[in-house]
N, C-alpha and C positions, 0 to 999 in steps of 0.2 A: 504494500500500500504506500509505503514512502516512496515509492518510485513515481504514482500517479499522483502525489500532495507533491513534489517538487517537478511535475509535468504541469501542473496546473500554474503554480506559481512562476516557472520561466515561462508558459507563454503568455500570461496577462501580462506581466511584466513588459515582454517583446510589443504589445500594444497601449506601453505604455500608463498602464495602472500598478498602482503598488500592493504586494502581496506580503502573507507573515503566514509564514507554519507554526502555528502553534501546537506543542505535544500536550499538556496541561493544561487541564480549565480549572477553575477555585467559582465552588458554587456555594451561597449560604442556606443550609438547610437545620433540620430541626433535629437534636439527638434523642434518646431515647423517653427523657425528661424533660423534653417539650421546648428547650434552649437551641436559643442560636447559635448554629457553629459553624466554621468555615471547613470545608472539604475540597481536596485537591482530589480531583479522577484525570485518567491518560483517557485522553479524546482528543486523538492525534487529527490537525484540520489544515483546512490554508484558509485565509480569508484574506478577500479580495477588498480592495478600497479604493474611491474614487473620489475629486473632490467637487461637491456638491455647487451651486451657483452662488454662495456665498464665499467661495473660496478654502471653504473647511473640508478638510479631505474625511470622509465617513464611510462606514463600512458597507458597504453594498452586498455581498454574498458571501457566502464560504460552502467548502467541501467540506462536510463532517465525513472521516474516515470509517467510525465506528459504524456510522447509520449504513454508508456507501451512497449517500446523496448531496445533492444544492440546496441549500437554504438561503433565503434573505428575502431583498425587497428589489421592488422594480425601481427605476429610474425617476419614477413621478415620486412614489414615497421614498423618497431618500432624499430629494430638490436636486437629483445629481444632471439630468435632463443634459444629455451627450449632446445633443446638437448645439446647445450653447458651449457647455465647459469641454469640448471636446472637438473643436470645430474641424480637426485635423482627420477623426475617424468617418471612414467611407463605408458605405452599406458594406462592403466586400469585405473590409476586416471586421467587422462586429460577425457577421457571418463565419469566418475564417475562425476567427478568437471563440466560438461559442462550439462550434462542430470540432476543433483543437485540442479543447477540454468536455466534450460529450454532456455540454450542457443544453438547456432548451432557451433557447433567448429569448423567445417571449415571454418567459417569464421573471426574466429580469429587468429587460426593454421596455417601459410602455408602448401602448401603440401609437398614441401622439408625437413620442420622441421619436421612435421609426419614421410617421411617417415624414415630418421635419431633416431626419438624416438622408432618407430615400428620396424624398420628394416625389411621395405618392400621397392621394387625396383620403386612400383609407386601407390600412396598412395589414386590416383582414381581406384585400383583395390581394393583395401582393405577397404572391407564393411565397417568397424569398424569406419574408417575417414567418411565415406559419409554417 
């Protein structure tokens, strides 16, 4: 699995986003006697980040290794919206960068950011997003 969390991480990277493997997460949960405690578990990941229209770089997705899936948020809920803060990326590498790492881009992508990157008028007609 570490070979597909550092395949992840050099290719977002290669388009320009910033990655972190993290091996450890620290969660607060409740011990036996009903207190809070802090817990370190191995949930080896990468998480991806991007910097939002504000110029704050935020965490936009990650690979959980343990699960074997994508988790996060689209573009809209993040304020990361690629066609402004990204003006550089072309349908063809968000494509490239998503099929790279066996991710589904729609569901990181909004469709309104799609269709702004594409410039198509509805971005569930256009094969290339779906």
């Amino acid at each position: 699995m570490e070979i597909f969390l550092n395949h992840v991480k050099e290719t977002v990277e290669k388009y320009g986003f910033r990655a972190e493997i993290v091996e450890e997460i620290e969660v607060t949960t409740r011990d036996e006697n009903g207190r809070f405690v802090n817990r370190t578990f191995k949930n080896p990941s990468v998480f991806v980040y991007a910097k939002n229209i504000d110029g704050k770089e935020v965490k936009w997705f990650e690979y959980n290794s343990n699960e074997c899936r994508y988790r996060g948020n689209n573009t809209d809920v993040c304020n990361i919206w690629l066609y402004k803060t990204r003006e550089d990326l072309k349908p063809d590498d968000l494509i490239c960068m998503f099929n790279d790492i066996e991710a589904d881009m729609k569901v990181f992508v909004d469709p309104e950011d799609w269709q702004e990157i594409a410039n198509v008028p509805d971005a569930f007609e256009d094969i290339r997003y779906m």
